[in-house]
Backbone as ProteinMPNN parsed JSONL, in Angstrom:
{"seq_chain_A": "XXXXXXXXXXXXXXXXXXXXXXXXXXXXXXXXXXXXXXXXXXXXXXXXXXXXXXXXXXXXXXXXXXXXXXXXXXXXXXXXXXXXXXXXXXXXXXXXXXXXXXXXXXXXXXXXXXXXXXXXXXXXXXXXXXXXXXXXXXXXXXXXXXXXXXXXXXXXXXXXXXXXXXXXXXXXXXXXXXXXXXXXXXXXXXXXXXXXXXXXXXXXXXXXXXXXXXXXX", "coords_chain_A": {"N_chain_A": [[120.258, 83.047, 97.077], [116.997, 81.838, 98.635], [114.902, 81.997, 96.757], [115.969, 81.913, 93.744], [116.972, 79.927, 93.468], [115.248, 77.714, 93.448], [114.463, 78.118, 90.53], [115.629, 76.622, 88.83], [116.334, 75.419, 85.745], [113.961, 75.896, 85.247], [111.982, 78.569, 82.381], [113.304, 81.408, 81.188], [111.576, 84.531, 80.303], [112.09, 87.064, 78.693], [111.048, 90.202, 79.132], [111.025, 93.283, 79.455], [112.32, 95.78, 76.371], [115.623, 95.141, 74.936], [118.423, 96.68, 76.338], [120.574, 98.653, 77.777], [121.034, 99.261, 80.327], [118.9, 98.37, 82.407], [117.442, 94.863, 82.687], [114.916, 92.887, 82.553], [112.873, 89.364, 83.367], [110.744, 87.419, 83.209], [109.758, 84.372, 84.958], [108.848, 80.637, 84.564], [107.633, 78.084, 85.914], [107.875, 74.376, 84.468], [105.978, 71.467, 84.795], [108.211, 69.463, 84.771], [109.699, 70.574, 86.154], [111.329, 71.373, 89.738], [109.559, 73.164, 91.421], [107.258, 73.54, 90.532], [104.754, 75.333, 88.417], [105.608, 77.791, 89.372], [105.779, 81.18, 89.354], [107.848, 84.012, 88.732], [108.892, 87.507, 88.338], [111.992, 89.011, 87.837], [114.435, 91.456, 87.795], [117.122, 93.213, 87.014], [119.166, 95.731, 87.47], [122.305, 98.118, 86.004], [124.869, 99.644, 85.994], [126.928, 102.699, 83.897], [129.331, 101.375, 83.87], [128.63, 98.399, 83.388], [128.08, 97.389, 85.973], [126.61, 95.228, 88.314], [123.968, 97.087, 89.818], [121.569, 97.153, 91.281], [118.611, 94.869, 92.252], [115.226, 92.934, 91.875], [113.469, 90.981, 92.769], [110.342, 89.935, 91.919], [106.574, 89.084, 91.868], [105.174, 87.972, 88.866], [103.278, 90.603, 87.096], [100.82, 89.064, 85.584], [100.353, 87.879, 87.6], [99.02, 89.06, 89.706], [96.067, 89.4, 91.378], [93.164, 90.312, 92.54], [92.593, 89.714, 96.461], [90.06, 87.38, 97.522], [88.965, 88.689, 99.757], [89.16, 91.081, 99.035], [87.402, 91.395, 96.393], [84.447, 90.781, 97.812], [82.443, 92.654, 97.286], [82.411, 95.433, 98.664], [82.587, 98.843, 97.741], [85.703, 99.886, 96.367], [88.425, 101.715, 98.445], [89.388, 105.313, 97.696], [92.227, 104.888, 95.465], [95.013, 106.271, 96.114], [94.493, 106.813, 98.944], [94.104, 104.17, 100.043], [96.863, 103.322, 99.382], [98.528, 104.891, 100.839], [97.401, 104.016, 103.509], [98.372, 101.242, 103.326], [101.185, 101.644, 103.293], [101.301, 103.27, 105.569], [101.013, 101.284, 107.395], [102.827, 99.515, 107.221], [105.839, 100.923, 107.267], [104.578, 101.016, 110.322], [105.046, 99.245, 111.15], [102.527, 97.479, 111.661], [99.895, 95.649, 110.622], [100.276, 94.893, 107.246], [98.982, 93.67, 105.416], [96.039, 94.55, 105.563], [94.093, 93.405, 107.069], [93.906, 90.856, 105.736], [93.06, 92.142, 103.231], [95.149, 92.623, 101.025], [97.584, 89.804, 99.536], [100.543, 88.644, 100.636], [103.324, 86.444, 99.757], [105.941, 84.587, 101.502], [108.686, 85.909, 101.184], [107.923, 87.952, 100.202], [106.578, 89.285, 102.166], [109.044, 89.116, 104.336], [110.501, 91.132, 102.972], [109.233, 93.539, 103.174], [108.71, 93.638, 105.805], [111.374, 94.559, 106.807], [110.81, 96.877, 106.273], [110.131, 98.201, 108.364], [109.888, 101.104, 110.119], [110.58, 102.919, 108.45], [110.421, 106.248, 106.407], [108.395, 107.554, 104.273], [106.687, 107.889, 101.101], [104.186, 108.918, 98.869], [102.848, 108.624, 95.549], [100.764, 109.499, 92.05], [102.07, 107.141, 89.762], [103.288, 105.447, 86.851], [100.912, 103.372, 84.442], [97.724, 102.314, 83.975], [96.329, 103.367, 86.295], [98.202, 103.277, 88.816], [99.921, 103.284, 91.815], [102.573, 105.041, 93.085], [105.167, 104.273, 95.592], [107.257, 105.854, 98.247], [110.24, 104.063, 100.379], [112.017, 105.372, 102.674], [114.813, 104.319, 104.233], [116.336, 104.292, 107.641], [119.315, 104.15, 107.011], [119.257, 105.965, 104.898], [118.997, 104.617, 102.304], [116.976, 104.224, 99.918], [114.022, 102.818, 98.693], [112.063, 101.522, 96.185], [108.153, 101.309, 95.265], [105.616, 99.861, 93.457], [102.097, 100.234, 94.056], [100.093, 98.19, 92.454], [97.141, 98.242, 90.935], [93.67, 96.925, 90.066], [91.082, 96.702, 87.358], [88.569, 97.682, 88.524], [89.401, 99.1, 90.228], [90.655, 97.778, 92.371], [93.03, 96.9, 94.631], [96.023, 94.979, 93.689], [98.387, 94.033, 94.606], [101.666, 94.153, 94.895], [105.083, 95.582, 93.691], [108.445, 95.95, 92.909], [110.733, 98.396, 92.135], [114.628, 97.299, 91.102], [116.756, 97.921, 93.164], [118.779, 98.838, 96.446], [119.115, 102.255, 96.445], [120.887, 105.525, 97.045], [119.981, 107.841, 98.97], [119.883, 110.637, 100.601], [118.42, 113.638, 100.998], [116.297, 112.534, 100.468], [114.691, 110.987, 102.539], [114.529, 112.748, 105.013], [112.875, 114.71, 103.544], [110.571, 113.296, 102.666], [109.886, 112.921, 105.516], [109.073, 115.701, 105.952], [106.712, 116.279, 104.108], [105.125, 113.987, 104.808], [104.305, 115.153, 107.82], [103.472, 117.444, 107.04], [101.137, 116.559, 105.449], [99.889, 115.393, 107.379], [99.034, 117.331, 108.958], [97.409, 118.766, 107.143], [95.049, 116.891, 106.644], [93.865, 116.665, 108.716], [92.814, 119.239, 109.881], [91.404, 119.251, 107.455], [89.43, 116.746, 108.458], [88.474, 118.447, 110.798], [86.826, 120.545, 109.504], [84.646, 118.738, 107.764], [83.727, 117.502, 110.066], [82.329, 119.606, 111.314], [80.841, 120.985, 109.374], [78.993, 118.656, 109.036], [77.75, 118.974, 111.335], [76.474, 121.605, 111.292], [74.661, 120.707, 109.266], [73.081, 118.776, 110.437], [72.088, 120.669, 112.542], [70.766, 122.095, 111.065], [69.022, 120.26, 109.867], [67.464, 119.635, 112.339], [66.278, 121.796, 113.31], [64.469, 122.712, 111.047], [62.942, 120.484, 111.757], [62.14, 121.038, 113.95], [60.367, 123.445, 113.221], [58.592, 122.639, 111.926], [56.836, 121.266, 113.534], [55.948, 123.86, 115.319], [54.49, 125.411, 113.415], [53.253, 123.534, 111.161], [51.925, 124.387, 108.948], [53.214, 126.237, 108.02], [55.856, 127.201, 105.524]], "CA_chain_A": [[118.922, 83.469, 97.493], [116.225, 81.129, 98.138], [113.839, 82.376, 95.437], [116.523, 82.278, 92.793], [117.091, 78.512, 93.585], [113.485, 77.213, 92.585], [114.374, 78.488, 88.913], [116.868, 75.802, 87.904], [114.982, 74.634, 84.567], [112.781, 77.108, 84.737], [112.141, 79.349, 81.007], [113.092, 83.156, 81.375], [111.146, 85.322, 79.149], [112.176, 88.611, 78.162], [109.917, 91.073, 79.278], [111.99, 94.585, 78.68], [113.288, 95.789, 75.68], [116.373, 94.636, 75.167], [118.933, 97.915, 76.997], [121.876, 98.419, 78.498], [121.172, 99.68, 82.098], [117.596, 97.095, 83.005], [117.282, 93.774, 82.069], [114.005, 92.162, 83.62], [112.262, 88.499, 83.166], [109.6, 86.714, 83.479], [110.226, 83.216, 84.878], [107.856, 80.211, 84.594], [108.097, 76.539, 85.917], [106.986, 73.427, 84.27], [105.33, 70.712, 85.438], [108.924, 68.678, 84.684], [110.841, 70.915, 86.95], [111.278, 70.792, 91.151], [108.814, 73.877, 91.708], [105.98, 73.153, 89.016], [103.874, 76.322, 88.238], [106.194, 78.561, 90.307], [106.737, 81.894, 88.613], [108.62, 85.362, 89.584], [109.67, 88.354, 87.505], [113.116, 89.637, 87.883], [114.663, 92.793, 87.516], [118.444, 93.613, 86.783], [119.887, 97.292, 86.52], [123.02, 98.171, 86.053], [125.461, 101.306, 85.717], [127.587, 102.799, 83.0], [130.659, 100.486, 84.369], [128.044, 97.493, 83.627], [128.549, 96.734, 87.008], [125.061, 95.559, 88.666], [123.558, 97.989, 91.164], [119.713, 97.16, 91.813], [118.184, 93.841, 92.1], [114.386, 93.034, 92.083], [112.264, 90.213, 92.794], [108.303, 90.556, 92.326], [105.568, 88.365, 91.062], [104.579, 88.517, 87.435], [101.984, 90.913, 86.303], [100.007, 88.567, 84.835], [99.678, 86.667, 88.22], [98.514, 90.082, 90.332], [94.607, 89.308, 91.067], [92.552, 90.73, 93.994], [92.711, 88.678, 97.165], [89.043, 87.089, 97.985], [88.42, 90.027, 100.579], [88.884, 92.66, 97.6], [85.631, 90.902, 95.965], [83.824, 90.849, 98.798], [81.633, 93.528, 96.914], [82.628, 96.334, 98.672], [83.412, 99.649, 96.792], [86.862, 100.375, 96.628], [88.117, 103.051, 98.309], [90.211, 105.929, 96.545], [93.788, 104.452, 95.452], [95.871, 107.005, 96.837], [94.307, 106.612, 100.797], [94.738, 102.83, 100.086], [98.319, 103.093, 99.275], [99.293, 105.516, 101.963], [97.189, 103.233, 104.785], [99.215, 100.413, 103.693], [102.547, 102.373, 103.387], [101.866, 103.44, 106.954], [101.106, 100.137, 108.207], [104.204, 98.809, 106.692], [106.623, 101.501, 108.635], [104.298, 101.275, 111.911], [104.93, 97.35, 111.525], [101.056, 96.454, 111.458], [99.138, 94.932, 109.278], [100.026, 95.396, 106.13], [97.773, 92.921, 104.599], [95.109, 95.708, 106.092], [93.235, 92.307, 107.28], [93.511, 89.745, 104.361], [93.057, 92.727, 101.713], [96.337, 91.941, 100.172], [97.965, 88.761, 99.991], [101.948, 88.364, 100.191], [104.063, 85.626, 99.942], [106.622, 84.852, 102.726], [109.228, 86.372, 100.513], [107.455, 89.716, 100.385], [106.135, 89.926, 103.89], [110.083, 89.579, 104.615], [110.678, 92.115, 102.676], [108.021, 94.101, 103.804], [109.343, 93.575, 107.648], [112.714, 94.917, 107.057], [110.843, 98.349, 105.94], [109.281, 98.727, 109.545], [110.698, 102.457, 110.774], [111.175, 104.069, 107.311], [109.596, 107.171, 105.983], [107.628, 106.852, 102.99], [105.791, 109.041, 100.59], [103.368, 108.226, 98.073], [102.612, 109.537, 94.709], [100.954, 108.442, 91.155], [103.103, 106.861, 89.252], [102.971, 104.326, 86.515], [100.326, 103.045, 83.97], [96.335, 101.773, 85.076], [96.229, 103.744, 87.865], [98.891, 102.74, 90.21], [100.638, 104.212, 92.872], [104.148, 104.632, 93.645], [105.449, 104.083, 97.097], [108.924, 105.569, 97.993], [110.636, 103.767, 101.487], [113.554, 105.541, 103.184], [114.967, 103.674, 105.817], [117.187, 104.892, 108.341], [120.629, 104.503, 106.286], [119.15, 106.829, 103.842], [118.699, 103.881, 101.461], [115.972, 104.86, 99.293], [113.514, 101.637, 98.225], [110.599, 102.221, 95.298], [107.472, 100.149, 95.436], [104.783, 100.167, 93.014], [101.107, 99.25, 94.191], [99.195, 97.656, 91.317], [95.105, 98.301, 90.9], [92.249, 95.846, 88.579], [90.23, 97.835, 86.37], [87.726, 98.171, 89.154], [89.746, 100.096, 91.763], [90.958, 96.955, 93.702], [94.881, 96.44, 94.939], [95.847, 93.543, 93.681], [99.96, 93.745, 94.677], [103.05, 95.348, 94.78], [106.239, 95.261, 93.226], [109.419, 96.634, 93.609], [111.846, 98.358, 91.623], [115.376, 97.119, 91.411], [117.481, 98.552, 94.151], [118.322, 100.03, 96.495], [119.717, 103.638, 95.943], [121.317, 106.197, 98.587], [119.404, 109.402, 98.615], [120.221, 111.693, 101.97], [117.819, 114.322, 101.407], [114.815, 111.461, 100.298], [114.004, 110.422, 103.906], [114.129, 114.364, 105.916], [112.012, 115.528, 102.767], [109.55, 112.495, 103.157], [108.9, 113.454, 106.798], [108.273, 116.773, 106.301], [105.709, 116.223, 103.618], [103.912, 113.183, 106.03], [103.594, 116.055, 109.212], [102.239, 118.146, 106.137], [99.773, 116.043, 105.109], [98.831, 114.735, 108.633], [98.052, 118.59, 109.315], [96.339, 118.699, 106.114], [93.783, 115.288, 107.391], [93.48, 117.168, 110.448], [92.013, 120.536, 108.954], [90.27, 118.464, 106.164], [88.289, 116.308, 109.439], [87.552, 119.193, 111.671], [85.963, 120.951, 108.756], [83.869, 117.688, 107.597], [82.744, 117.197, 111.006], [81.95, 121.207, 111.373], [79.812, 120.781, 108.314], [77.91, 117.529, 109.392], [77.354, 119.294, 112.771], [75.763, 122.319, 110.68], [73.833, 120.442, 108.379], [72.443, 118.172, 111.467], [71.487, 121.24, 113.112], [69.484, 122.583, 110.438], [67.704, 119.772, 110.066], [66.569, 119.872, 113.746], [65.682, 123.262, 113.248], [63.498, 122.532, 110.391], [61.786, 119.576, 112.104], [61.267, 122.267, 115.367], [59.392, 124.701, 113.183], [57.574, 122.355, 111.267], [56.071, 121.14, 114.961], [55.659, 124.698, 115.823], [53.894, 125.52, 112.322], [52.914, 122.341, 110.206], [51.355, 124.948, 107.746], [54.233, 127.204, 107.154], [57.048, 126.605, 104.15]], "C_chain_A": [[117.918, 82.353, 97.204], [115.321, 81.11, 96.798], [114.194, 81.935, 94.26], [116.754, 80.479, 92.299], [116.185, 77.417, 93.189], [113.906, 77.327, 91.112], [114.925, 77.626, 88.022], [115.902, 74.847, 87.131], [113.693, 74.927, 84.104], [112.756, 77.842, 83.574], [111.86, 80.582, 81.63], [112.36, 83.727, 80.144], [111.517, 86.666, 79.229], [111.354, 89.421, 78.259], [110.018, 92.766, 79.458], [112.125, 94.69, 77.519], [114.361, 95.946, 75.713], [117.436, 96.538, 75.474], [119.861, 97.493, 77.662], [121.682, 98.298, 79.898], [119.838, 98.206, 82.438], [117.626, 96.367, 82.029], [115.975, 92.692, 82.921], [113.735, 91.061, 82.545], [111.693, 88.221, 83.344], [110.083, 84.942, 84.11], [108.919, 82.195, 85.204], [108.15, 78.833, 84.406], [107.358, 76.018, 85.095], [106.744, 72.369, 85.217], [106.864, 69.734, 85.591], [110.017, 69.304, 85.751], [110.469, 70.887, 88.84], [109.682, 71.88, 91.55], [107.808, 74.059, 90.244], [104.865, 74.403, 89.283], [104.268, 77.359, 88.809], [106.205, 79.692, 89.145], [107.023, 83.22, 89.532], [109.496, 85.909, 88.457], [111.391, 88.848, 88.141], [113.876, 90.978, 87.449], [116.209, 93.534, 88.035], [119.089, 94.94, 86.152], [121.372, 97.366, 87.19], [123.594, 99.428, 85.64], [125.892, 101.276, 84.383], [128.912, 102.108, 82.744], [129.733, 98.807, 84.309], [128.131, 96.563, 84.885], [126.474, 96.509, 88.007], [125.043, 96.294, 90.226], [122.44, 98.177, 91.896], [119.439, 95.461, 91.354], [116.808, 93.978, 92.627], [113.799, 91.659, 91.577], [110.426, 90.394, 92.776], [107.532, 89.324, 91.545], [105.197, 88.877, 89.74], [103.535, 89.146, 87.906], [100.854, 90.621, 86.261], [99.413, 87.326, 86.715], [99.512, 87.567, 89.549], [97.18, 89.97, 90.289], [94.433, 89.896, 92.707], [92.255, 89.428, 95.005], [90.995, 88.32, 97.171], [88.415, 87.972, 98.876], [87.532, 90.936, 100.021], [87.552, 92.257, 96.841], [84.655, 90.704, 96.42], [82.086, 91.492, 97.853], [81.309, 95.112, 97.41], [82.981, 97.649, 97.941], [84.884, 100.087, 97.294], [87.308, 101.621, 97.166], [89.566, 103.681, 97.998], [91.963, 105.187, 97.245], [94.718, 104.879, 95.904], [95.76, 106.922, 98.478], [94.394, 105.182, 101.027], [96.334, 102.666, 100.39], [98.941, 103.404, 100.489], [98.544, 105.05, 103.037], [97.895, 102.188, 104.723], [100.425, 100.662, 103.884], [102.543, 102.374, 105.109], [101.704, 102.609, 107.951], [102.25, 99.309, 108.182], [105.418, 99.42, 107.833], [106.339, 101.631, 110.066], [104.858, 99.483, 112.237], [103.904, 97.088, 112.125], [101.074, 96.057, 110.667], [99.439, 95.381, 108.256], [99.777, 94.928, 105.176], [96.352, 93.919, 104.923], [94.089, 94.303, 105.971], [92.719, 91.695, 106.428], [93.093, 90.665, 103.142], [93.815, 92.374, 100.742], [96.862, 90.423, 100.844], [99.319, 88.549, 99.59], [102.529, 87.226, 100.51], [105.349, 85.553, 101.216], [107.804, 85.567, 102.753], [109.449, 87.579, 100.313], [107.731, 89.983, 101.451], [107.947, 90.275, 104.993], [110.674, 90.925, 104.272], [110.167, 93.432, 103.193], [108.867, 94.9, 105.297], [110.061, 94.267, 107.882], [112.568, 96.413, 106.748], [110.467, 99.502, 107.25], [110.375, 100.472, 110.37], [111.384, 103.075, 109.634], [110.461, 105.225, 107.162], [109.259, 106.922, 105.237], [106.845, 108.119, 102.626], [105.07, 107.941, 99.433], [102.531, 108.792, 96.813], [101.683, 108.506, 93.584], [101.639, 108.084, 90.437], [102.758, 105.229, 88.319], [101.255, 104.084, 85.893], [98.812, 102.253, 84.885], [95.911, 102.241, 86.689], [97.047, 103.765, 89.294], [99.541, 103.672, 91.084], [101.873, 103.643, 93.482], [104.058, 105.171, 95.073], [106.827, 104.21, 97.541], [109.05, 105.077, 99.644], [112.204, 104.901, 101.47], [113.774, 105.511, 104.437], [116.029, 104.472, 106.496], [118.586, 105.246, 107.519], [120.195, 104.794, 105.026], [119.237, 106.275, 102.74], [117.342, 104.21, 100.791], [115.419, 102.984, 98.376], [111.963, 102.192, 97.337], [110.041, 100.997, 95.025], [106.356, 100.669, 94.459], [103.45, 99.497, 92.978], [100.157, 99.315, 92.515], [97.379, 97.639, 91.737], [94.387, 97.75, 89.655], [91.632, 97.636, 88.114], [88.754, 98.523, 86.909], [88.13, 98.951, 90.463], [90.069, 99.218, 92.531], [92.265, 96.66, 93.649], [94.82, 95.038, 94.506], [97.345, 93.186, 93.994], [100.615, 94.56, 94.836], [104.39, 94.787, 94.161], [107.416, 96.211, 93.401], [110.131, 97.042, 92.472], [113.441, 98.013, 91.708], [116.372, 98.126, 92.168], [118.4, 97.813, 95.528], [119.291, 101.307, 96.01], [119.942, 104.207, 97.172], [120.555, 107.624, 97.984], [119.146, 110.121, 99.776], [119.167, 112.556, 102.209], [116.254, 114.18, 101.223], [114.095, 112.104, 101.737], [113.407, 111.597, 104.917], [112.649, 114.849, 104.691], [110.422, 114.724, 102.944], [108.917, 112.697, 104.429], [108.534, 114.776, 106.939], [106.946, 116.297, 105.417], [104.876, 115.144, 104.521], [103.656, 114.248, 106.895], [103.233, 116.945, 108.237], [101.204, 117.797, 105.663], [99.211, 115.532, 106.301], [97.915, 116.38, 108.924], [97.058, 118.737, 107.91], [95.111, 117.665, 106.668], [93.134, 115.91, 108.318], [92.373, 118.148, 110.258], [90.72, 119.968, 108.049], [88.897, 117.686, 107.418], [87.865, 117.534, 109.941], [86.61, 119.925, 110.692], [84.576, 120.105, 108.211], [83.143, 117.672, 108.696], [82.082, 118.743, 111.722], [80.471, 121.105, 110.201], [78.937, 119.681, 108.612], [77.221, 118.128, 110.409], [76.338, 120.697, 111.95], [74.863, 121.839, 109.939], [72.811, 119.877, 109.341], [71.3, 119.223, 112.094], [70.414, 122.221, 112.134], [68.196, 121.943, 110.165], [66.79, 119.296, 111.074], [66.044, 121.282, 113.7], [64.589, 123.566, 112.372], [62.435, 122.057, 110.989], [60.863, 120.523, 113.11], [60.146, 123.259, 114.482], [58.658, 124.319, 112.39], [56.438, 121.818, 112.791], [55.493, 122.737, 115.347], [54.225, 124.892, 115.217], [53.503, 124.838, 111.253], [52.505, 123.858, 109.131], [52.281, 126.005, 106.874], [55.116, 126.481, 106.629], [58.078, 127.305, 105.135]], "O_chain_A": [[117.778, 81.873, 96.079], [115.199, 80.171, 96.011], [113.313, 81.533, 93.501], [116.709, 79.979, 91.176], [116.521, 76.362, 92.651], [113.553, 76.346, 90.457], [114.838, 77.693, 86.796], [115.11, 73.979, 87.497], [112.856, 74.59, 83.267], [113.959, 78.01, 83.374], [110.878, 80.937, 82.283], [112.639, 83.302, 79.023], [110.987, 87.321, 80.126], [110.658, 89.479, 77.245], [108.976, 93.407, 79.589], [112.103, 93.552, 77.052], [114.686, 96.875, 76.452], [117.073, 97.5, 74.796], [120.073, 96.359, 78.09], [122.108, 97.359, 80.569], [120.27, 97.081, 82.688], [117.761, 96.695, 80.85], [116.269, 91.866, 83.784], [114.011, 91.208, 81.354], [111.46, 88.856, 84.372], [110.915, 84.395, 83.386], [108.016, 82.621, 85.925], [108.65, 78.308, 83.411], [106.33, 76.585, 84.725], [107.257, 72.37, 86.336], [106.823, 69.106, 86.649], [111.007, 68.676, 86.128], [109.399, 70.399, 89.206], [108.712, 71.247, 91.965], [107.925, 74.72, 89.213], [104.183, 74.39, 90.308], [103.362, 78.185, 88.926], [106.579, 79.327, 88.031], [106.596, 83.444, 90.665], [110.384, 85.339, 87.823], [111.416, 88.877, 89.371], [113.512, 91.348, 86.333], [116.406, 94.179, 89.065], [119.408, 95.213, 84.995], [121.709, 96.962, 88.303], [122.928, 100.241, 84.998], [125.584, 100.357, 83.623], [129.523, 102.192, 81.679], [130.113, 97.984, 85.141], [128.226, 95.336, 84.871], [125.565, 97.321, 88.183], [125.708, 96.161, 91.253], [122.229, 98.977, 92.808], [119.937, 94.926, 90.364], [116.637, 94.764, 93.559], [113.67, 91.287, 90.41], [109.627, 90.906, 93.56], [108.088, 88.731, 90.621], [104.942, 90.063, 89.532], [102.842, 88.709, 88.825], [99.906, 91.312, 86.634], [98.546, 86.464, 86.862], [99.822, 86.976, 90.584], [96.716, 90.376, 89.224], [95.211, 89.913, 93.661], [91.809, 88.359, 94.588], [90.447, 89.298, 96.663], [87.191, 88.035, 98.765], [86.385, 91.372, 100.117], [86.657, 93.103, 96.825], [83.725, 90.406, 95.669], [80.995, 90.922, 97.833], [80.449, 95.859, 96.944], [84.033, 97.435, 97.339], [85.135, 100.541, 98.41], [86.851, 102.65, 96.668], [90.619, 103.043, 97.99], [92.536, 105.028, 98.323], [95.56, 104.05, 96.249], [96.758, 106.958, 99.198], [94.744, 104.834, 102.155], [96.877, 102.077, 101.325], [99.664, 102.65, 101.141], [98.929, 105.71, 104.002], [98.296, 101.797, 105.82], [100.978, 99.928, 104.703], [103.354, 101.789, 105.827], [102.038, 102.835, 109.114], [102.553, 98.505, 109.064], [105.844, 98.834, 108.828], [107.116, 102.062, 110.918], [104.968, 98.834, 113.277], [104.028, 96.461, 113.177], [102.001, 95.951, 109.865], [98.919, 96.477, 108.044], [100.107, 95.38, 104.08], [95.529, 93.718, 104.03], [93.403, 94.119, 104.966], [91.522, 91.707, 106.14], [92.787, 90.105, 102.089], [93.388, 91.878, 99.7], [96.715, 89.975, 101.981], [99.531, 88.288, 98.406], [102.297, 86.849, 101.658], [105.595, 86.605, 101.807], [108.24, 85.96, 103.835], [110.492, 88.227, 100.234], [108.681, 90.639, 101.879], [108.133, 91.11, 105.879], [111.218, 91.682, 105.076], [110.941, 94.296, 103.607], [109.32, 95.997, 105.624], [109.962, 94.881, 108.945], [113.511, 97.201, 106.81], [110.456, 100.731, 107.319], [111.42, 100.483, 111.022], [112.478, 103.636, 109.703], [109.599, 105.261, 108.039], [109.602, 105.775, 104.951], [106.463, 109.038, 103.351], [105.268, 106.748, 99.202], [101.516, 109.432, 97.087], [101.616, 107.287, 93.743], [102.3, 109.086, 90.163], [102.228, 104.223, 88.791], [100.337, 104.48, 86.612], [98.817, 101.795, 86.027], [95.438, 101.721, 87.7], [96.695, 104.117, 90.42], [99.569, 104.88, 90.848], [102.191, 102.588, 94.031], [103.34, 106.025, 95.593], [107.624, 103.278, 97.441], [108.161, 105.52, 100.372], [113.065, 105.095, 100.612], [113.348, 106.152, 105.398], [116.596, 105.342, 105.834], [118.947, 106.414, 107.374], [120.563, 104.122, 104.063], [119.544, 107.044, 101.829], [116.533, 104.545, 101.656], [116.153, 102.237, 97.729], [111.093, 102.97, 97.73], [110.626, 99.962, 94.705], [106.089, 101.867, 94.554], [103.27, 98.508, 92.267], [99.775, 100.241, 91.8], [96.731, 97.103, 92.636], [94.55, 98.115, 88.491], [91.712, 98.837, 88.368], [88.036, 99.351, 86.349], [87.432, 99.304, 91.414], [89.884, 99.564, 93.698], [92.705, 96.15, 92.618], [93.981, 94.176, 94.771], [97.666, 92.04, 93.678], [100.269, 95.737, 94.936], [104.653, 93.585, 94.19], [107.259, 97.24, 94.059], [110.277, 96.149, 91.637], [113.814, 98.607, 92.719], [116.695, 99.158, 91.579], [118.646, 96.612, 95.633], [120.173, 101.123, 95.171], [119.477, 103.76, 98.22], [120.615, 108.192, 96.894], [117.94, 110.249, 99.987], [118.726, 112.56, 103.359], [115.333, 114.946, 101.505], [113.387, 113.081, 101.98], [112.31, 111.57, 105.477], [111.575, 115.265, 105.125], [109.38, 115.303, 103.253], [107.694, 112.682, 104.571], [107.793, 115.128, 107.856], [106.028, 115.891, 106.129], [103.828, 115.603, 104.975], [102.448, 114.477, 106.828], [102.254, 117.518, 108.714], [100.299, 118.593, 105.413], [98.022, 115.214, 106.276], [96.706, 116.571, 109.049], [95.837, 118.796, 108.055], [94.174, 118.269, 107.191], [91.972, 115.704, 108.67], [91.188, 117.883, 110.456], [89.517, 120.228, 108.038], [87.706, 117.979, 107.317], [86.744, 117.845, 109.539], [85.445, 119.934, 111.089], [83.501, 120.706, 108.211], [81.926, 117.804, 108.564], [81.34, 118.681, 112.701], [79.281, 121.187, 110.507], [77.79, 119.995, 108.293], [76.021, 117.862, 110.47], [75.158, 120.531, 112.256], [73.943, 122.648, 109.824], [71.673, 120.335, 109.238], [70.099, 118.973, 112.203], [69.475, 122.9, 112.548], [67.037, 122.357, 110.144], [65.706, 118.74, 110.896], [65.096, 121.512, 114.451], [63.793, 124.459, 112.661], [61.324, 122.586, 111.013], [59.653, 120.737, 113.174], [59.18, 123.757, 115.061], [57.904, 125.139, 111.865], [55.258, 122.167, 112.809], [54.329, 122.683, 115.746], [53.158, 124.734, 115.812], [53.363, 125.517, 110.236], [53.525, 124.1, 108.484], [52.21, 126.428, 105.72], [55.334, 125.324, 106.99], [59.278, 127.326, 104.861]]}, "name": "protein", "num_of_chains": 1, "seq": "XXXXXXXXXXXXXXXXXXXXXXXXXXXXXXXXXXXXXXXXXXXXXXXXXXXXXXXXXXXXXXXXXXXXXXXXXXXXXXXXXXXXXXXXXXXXXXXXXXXXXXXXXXXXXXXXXXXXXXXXXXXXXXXXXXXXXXXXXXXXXXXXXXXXXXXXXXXXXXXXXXXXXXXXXXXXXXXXXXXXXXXXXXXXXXXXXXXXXXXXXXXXXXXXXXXXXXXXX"}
């Protein structure tokens, strides 16, 4: 794997406690090696037959910052309708930089690519706010993604858990809950725009009877 190939002379750090089943790293070039300042966590699980069964590439942690967009000065908006607009830009195969918001490497965005026509759900999950992201692609492969959020509400990444996994009744269960929550959105707008349309019309109804009657309350 290209990725893995950059590392030669690279220092792993230990960034698990030490366990049987996961074994993740940290990895971090020097200036003396071919890829100077390169780094990339790793993430090794394995069964009860120590046989490995999940592999995971992701960017450190520590090197997750909001793209230039995300600072813009916009307010963020809520983490959960973030996640699940990029989730469903990911399986529609759009954007799923949601126009320079996030920024992935070519590495990811491959990754990314190969998720286009999965189902997906989206829950919280995970420390600072984040939100887990499950994929299930057609061969009922089951892929878990976890988007990362700053301390001000802004995406700053994603990462992956090591995998993947087979899970049959993932992917059917994932699309019912999406056509349950699209009818949920649906219900949730017509009511919103029911209520704007009522509030609108009261305050034309006010203005009319203050024209009629300036003197009446």
């Amino acid at each position: 794997m290209a990725e893995l190939s950059k590392l030669a002379g690279c220092t792993p750090q230990r960034k698990s406690p030490p366990g049987i089943w996961l074994m993740e790293f940290n990895w971090h070039c020097g200036e003396e090696t071919s890829y100077s300042s390169y780094s990339i966590a790793t993430s090794w699980l394995f069964n009860q037959k120590s046989e490995l069964v999940g592999f995971a590439i992701n960017p450190t942690l520590e090197d997750l910052r909001p793209s230039f967009k995300a600072t813009e000065g916009k307010s963020p908006e809520p983490r959960s309708k973030f996640a699940n607009r990029f989730a469903e830009a990911v399986v529609n195969g759009d954007d799923y930089t949601l126009s320079g918001y996030l920024i992935f490497s070519q590495y990811e965005s491959e990754r990314l690519a190969r998720l286009e026509g999965s189902e997906y759900s989206v829950s919280i999950g995970g420390s600072n706010g984040a939100r887990s992201i499950k994929f299930w692609g057609a061969d009922n492969m089951l892929r878990q993604a976890r988007m990362h959020f700053d301390n001000e509400g802004r995406a700053i990444g994603l990462t992956f858990k090591p995998g993947p996994e087979k899970d049959h009744a993932g992917r059917r269960a994932a699309s019912d809950r999406r056509d349950s929550h699209s009818e949920i959105e649906i219900r949730e707008r017509v009511n919103r725009n029911r209520e704007s349309e009522r509030r609108s019309r009261d305050v034309r109804n006010r203005i009319w009877a203050r024209k009629i009657c300036p003197t009446c309350d």
